[in-house]
C-alpha positions in Angstrom: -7.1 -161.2 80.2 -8.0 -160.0 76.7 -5.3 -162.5 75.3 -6.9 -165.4 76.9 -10.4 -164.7 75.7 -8.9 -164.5 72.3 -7.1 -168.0 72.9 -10.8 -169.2 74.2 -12.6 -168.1 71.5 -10.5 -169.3 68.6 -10.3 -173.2 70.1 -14.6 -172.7 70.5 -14.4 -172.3 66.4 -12.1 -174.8 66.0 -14.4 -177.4 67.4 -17.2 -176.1 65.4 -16.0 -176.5 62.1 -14.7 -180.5 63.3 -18.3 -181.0 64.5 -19.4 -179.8 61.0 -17.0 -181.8 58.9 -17.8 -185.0 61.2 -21.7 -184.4 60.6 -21.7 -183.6 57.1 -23.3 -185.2 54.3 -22.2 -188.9 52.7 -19.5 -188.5 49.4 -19.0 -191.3 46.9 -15.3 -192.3 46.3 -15.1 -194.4 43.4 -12.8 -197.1 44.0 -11.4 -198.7 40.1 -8.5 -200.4 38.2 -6.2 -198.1 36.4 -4.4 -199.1 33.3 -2.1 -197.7 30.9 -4.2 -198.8 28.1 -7.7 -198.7 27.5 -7.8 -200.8 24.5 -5.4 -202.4 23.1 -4.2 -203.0 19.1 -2.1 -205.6 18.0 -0.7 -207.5 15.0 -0.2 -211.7 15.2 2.7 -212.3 17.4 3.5 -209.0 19.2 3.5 -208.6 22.6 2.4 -205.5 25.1 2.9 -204.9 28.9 -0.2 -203.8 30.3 0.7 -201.8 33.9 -2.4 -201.9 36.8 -2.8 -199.6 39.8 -3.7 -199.0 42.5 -0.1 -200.9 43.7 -1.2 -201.5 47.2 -3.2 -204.4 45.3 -2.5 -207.7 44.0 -4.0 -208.5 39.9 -4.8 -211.9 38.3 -5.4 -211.7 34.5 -7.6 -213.8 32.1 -8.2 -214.0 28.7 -11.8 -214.6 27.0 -10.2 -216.4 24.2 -6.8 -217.9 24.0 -6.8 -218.3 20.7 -7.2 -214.9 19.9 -4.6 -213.4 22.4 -3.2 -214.8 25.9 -1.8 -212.6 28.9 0.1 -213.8 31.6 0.4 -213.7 35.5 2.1 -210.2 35.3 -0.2 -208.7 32.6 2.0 -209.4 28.8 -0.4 -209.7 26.3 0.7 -211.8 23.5 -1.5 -211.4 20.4 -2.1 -215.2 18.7 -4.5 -214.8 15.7 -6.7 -212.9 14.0 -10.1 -211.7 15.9 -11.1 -210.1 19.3 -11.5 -210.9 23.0 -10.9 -209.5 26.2 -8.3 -209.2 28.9 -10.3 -209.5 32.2 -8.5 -208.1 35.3 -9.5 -208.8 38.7 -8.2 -206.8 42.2 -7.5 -208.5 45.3 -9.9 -206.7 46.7 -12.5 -207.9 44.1 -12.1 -205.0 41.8 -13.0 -206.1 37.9 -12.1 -204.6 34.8 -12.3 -205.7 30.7 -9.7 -204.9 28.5 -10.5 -204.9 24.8 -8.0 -206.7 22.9 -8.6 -206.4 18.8 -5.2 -209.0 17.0 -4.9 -208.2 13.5 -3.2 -210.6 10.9 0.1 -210.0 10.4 1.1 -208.6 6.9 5.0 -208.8 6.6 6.9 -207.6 3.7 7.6 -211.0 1.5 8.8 -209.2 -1.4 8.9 -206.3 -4.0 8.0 -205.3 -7.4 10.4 -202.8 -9.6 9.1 -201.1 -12.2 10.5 -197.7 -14.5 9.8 -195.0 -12.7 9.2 -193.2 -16.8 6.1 -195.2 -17.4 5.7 -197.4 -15.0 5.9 -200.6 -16.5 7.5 -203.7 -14.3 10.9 -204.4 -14.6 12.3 -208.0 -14.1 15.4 -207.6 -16.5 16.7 -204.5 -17.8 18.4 -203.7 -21.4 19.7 -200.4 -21.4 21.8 -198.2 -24.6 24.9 -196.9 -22.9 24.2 -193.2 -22.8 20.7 -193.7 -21.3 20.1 -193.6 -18.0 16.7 -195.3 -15.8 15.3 -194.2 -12.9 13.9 -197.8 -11.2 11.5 -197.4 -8.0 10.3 -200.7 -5.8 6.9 -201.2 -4.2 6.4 -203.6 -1.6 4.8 -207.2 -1.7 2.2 -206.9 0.0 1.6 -203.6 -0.5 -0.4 -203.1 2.9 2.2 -204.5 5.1 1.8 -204.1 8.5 5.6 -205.2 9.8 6.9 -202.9 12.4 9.5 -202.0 10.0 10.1 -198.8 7.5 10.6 -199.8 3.8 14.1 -198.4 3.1 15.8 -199.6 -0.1 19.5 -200.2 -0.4 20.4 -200.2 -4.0 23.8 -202.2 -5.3 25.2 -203.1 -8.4 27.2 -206.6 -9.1 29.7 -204.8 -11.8 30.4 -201.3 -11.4 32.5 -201.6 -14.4 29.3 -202.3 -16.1 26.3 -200.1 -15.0 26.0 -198.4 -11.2 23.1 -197.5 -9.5 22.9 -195.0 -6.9 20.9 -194.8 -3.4 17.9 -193.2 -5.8 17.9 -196.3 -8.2 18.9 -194.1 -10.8 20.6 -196.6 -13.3 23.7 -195.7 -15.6 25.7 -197.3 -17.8 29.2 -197.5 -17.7 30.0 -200.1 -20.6 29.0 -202.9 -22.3 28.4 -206.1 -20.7 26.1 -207.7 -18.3 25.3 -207.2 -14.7 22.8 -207.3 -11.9 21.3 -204.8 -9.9 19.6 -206.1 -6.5 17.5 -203.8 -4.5 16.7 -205.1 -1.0 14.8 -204.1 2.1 17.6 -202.2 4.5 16.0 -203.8 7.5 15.1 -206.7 6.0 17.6 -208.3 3.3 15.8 -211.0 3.0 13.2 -209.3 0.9 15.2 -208.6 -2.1 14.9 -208.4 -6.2 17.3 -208.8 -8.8 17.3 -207.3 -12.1 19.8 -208.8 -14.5 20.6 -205.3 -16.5 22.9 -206.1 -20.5 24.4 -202.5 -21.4 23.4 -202.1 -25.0 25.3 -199.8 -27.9 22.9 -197.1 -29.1 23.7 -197.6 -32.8 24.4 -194.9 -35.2 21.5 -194.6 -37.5 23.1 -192.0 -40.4 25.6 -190.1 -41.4 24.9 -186.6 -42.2 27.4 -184.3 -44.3 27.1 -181.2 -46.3 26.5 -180.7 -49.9 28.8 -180.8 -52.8 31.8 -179.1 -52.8 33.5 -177.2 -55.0 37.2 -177.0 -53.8 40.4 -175.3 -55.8 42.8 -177.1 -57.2 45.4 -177.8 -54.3 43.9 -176.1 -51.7 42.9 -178.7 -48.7 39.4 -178.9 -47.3 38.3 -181.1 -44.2 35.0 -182.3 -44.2 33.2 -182.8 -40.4 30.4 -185.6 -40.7 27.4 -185.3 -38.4 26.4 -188.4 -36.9 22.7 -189.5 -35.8 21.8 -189.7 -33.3 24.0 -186.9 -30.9 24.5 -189.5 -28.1 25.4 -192.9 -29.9 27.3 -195.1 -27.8 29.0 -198.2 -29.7 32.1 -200.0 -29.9 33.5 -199.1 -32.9 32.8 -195.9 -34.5 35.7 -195.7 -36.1 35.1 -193.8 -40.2 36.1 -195.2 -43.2 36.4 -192.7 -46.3 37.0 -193.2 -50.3 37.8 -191.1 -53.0 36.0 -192.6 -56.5 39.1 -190.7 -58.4 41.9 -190.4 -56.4 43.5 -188.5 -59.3 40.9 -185.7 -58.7 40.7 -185.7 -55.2 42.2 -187.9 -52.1 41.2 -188.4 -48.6 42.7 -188.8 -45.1 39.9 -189.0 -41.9 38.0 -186.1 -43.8 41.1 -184.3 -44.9 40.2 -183.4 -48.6 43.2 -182.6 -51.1 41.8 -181.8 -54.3 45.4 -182.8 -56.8 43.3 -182.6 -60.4 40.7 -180.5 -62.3 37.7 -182.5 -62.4 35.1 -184.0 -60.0 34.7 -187.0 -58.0 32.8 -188.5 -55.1 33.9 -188.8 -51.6 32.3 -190.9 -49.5 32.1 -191.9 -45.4 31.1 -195.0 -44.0 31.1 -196.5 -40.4 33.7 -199.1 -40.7 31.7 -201.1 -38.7 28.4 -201.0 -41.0 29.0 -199.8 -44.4 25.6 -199.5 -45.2 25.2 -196.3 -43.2 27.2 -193.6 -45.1 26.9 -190.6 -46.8 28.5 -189.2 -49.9 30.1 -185.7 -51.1 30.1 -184.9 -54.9 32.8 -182.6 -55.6 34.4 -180.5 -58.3 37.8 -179.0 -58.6 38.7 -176.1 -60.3 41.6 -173.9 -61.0 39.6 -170.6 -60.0 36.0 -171.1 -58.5 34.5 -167.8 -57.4 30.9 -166.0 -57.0 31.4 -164.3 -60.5 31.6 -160.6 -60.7 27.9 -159.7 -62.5 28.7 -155.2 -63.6 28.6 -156.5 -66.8 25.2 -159.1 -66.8 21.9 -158.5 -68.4 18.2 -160.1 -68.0 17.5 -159.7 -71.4 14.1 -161.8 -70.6 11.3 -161.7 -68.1 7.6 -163.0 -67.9 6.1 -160.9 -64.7 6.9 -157.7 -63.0 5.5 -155.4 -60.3 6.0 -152.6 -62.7 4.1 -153.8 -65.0 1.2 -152.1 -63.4 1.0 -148.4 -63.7 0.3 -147.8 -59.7 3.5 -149.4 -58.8 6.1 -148.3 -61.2 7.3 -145.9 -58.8 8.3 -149.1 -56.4 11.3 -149.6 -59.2 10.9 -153.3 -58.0 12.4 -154.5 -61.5 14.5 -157.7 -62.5 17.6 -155.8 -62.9 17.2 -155.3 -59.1 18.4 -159.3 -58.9 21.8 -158.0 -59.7 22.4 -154.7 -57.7 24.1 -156.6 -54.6 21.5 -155.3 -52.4 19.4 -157.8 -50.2 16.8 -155.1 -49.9 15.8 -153.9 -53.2 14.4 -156.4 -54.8 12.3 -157.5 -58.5 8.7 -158.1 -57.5 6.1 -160.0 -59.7 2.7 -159.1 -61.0 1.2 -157.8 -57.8 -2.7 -156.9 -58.0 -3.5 -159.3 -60.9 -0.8 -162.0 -61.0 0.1 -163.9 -64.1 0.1 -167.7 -64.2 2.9 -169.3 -63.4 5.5 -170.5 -64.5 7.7 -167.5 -64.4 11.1 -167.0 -65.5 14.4 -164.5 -66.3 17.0 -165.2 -68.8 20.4 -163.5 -67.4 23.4 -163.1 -69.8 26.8 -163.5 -68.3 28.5 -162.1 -71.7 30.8 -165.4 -71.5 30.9 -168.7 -70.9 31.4 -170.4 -67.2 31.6 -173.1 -66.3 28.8 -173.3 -63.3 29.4 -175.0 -59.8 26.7 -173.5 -58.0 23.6 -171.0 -58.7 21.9 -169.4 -55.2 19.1 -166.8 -55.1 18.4 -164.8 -51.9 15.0 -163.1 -50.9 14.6 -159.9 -49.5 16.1 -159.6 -46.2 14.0 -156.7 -44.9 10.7 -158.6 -44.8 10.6 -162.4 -43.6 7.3 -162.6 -45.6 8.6 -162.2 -48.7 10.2 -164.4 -51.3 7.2 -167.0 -51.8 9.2 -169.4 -54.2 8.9 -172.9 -54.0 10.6 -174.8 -56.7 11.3 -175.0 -60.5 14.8 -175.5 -62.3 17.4 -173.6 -63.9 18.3 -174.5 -67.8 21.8 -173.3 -69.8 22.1 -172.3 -73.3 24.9 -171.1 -75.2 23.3 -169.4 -78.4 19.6 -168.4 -76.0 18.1 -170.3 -78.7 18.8 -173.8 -78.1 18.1 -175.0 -74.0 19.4 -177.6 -72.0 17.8 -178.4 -68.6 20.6 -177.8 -66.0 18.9 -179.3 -62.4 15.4 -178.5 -60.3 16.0 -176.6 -57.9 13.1 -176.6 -54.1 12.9 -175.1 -50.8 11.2 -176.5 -48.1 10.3 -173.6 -46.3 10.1 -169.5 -47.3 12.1 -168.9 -44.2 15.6 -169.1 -45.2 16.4 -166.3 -46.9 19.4 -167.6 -49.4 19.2 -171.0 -51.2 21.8 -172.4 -52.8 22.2 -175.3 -55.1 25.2 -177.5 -56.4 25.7 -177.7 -60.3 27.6 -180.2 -62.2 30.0 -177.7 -63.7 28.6 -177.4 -67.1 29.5 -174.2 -69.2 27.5 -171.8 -70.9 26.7 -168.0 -71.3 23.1 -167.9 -70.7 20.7 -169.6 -67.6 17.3 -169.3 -67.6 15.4 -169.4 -64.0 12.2 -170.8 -63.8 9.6 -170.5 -61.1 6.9 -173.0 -61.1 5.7 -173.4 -57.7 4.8 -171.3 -54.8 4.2 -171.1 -51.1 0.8 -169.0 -50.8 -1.2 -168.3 -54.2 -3.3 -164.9 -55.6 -6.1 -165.2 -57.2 -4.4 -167.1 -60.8 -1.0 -166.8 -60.0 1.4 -165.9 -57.3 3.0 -162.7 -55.4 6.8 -163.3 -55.7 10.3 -161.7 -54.9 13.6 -162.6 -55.1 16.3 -159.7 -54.1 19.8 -161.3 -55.5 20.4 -164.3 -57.8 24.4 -165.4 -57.6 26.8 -168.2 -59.8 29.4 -169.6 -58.2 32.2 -171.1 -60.9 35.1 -170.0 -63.3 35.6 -169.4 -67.0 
């Protein structure tokens, strides 16, 4: 019985909550057009499907302006020109709906512009040195371009043999000659530029060797030229290289064999433009050495350190010039300097002949030295003086100078200072540790 009651019961609610559902209040269902798109964007002569639902209905499409943009039966949307309308879509069971449709001119790519990527100046033909290298970038004509496509460059040279260009337009040389380089639009070849590119020689400019040389008598010497600029490229840099006195000295691609006492001039040309060359004076002797000094005297001197009574101690004297020590060293008039010129007349005791004279400064302090030019004059009596060369440094850095002589004799040289880096008060605060001659009785 109890089961039945149950059974009773639960039908009664059952039909109560129907009888409430059926009574109920009203409820809106909006009934609409669905579309994929809400508005649409397109650029002259592109199409898009536009998709409507519900499916259970049948569509017809219309445009507001066929000029702008036309659809058809089935909802493709073909964009004409420039400007705006609408795409107005109607149910078949009288369900409206407006599309806006904004058309946009279309911008294709027509062309490019290249230009150095260094500087950014526009490049329509390029010379280029062999040696060089040119990065080239490309921008597109119009720049705004609206085409549906990316603007990926393919790169190609005409003549690899001549210059090559890689997928970065990065340029190189290869030799001289003339080629072209076109860079054009990977999905469009149409759009292309060429560049006619002429491979250049980077001329030499100078030839650089060093000083005069002062060789013994059968003893071979080769001579390296330096050549400006580092990275020439040409087609002929061959050398050519002359001896003025073959009986003094002869010469093979820099190979120099002095055969005879005496001095002559070699010289080195580029065979291809004489005008740039360079030229060696040398001297040949039977002997040349840095003479041995233990037996040399300064027997005159204008300015020293130790010519004030609080420095003696320093011992900073001009014998100190010939002690073979790059750290003791003659100093001049310190506190109250002397006007300059200032000078030392060394004895050698004999007669040399002199190839080459070089002073170092002291080597313990890279202030010192403060000598900037002034000459050296010979004498074989100390009483009657002929001027030998001028001697200048262009910086107090270096701390040994050394300067070529013509290979005069005598027993005496005077050194003269008659310039200077940084002045005191009237004159100047000099050093000079060693003072060396190169040559042979």
């Amino acid at each position: 019985m109890n089961r039945i009651l149950y059974l009773a019961s639960f039908i009664f609610a059952g039909l109560l909550m129907l009888s409430a559902c059926s009574y109920g209040p009203e409820r809106d269902v909006e009934y609409t057009i669905y579309t994929t798109n809400s508005t649409i964007e397109l650029i002259e002569g592109e199409e898009f499907q536009v998709t409507a639902s519900p499916t259970t209905q049948t569509f017809t499409w219309e445009t507001t302006d066929a000029s702008v943009a036309t659809v058809s039966s089935t909802g493709l949307i073909r964009a004409i020109s420039d400007g705006a309308c609408f795409i107005k879509i109607i149910s078949s069971e009288g369900l409206e709906k407006s599309l806006p449709v904004d058309v946009i001119k279309s911008l294709p790519i027509e062309g490019m512009a290249v230009s150095n990527k260094a500087n950014l100046t526009t490049v329509d033909s390029l010379p280029i040195q062999k040696g060089k290298t040119i990065a080239l970038g490309a921008t597109p004509i119009p720049s705004n371009f609206n085409e549906k496509i990316p603007f990926n460059l393919i790169w190609e040279s005409s003549d690899e043999n001549v210059v090559i260009v890689d997928e970065n337009g990065i340029v190189t040389p290869v030799y001289f000659g003339n080629a072209e380089i076109t860079v054009s639009v990977a999905d469009k070849p149409s759009v292309k530029k060429v560049i006619p590119v002429e491979v250049l020689e980077n001329p030499i400019t100078a030839i650089k060797v060093e000083g005069g040389l002062v060789l013994t008598l059968n003893v071979k010497e080769s001579v390296i030229p330096i050549i400006t600029p580092s990275d020439y490229a040409v087609r002929d840099s061959s050398l050519v290289w002359e001896s003025s006195d073959e009986s003094i000295v002869k010469v093979k691609d820099g190979e120099i064999d002095p055969v005879g006492i005496g001095s002559a001039i070699v010289t080195v040309s580029l065979n291809s433009n004489p005008n740039i060359n360079a030229e060696i004076p040398i001297i040949v002797g039977l002997n040349p050495r840095f003479l041995d000094r233990t037996n040399w005297a300064i027997i005159d001197w204008n300015s020293c350190i130790s010519e004030e009574p609080q420095y003696v101690g320093l011992n900073r004297i001009p014998e100190k010039m010939l002690d073979g020590n790059t750290t003791t060293f003659w100093g001049s008039k310190w506190d109250d300097p002397k006007p300059l010129p200032y000078y030392f007349i060394f004895d050698m005791k004999s007669a040399y002949k002199i190839y080459k004279i070089s002073f170092t400064k002291p080597t313990n302090d890279a202030w010192r030295g403060n000598i900037k030019n002034g000459y050296f004059e010979i004498s074989n009596d100390n009483v009657t003086w002929t001027k030998l060369s001028d001697w200048s440094v262009s910086s107090n850095t270096p701390r040994t100078h050394t300067f070529t002589q013509d290979g005069s004799s005598a027993r005496y040289i005077k050194f003269v200072i008659s310039d200077f880096f940084v002045p005191t008060k009237n004159g100047a605060q000099c050093d000079i540790a060693e003072f060396n001659v190169f040559g042979e009785e």
